[in-house]
N, C-alpha and C positions, 0 to 999 in steps of 0.2 A: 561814106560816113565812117568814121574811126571806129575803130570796137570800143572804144570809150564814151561815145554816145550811140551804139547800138541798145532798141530795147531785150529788155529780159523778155520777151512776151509778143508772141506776133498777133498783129491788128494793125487797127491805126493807130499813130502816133498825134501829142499835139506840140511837137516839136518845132513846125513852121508858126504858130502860131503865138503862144504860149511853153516859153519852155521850161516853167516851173511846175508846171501843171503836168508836163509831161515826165519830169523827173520824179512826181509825186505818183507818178501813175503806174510806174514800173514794177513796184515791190506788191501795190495792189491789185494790178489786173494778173501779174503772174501766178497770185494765191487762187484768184477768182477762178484761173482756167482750170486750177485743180479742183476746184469746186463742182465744174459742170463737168471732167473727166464723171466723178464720184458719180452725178445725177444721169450721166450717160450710162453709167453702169445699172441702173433701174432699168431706163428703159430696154440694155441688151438683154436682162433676164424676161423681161416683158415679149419682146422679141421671142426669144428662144423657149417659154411656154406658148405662144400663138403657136410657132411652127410646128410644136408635138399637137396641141390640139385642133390644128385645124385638118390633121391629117387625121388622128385616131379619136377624134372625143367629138364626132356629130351627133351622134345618136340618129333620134328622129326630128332633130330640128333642122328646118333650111341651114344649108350652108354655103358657101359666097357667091354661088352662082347664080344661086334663086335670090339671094338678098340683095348684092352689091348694083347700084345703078350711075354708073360711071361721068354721068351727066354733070350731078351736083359733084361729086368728089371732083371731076376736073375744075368746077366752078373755086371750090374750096381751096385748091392746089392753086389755082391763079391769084386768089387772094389774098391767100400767106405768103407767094413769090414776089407777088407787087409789094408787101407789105415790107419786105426784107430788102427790096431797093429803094424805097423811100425812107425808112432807118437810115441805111445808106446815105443816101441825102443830108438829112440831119447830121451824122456823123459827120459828115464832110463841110456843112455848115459850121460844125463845130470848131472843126479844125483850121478853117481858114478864117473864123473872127469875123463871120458874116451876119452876127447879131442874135439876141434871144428870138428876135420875131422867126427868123426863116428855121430856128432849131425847132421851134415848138411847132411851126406850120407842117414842117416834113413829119414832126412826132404826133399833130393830130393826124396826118390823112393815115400814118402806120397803121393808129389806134383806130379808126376806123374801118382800117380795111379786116385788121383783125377783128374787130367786134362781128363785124360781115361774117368772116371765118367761123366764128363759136357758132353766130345763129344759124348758119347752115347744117351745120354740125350737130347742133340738137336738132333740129329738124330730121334729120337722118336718122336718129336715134329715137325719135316717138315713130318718126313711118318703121324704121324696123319693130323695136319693140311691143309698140300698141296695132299698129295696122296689119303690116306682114307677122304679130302673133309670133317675135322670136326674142321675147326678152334675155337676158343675161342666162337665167336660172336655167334656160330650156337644155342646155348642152355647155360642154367644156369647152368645143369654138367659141362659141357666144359668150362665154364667161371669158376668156381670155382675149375676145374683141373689144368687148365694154372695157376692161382694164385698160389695156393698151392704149386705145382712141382717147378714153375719157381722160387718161392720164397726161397726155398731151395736148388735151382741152383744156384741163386744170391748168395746166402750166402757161398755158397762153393768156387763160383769163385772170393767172397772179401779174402775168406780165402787164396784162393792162391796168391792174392797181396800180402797180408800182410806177406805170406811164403816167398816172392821174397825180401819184407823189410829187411826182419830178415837177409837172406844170407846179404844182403848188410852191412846191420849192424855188420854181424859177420865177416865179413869180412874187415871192420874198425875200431869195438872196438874190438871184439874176444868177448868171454863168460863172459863181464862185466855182475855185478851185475844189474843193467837194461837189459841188454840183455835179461837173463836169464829171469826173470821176465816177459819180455814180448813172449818170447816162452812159458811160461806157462799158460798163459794167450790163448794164441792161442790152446794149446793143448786142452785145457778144451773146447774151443769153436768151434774145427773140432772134439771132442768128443760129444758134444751136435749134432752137424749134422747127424752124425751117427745114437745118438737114436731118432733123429725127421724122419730117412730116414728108419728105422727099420718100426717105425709107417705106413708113409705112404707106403710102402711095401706090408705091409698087412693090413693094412685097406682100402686104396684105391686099389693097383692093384688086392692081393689075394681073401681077400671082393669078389673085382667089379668081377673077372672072374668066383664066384663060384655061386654067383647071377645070 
């Protein structure tokens, strides 16, 4: 490929397919990535208060050894990884003009599997908090798990609005050139969740249980 149709911006391209769509794509996913740099810098600070508090700020609350139960967080982490290759999917339906049905089929099972993800995930959060007796307030760990986790929960559960958008949208323009655009947009950003949920995986859960 010439450097004169190389993209500004590494992903996918819909250059095989569509290459207006892909030249519209260039000036706006390159803004986009600066965007999720920005939003990855939340969660490095998120990050880097866990790691002081989960060392100095237990108090007398359990901390990840007595809480963490690796069972479900494996189930959680298999969920949000399938979820990231069926995107995939989609993506790649997009790209080669394989129709709105197979975009929106790979984008429901995503949405699916993420929704799986959330309700696991609260679930975790009433047995810590209500059962195991270690809500947020009890200690500085626990306040800076709740932020961390939940705020990675939020972010999955904006992604699934904005998944329920897109159907809507596909479903009254079809695969316009904005359309398209802004599913790609969305991929990159439940692909970022993925590697922020990888991290805390193991930094926080595998870490905390082997500590």
């Amino acid at each position: 490929m010439s450097a004169q149709t190389d993209p500004l911006y590494p992903g996918m391209t819909l250059e095989a397919a569509d290459r207006d769509s892909h030249d519209a794509a260039e000036p706006v996913i390159f803004g986009f990535w600066i965007f999720l740099m920005s939003d990855l810098l939340l969660f490095a600070v998120l990050f880097a208060t866990y790691a002081a508090m989960s060392t100095h700020g237990q108090a007398d609350a359990p901390g990840p050894r007595e809480l963490f139960e690796l069972g479900s967080i494996f189930i959680e982490t298999m969920l949000l990884l399938g979820s990231t290759f069926t995107f995939g999917m989609a993506s790649l339906a997009m790209k080669y003009d394989q129709g709105a049905g197979a975009v929106v089929f790979w984008m429901v099972v995503t949405g699916l599997l993420g929704a799986g993800f959330l309700g696991f995930e609260i679930s975790d959060f009433y047995q810590f908090a209500v059962i195991e007796g270690a809500p947020p307030q009890a200690s500085g760990f626990l306040s800076s798990f709740y932020a961390l986790v939940a705020t990675h929960g939020l972010h999955v559960a904006s992604a699934l609005v904005w998944m329920v958008v897109m159907f809507v949208q596909i479903a009254v323009f079809g695969l316009s050139r904005e359309v398209k655009l802004r599913i790609m947009r969305l991929a990159l950003f439940w692909h970022m969740l993925d590697v922020v949920w990888v991290g805390i995986f193991t930094f926080v859960f595998l870490f905390g249980v082997v500590q």
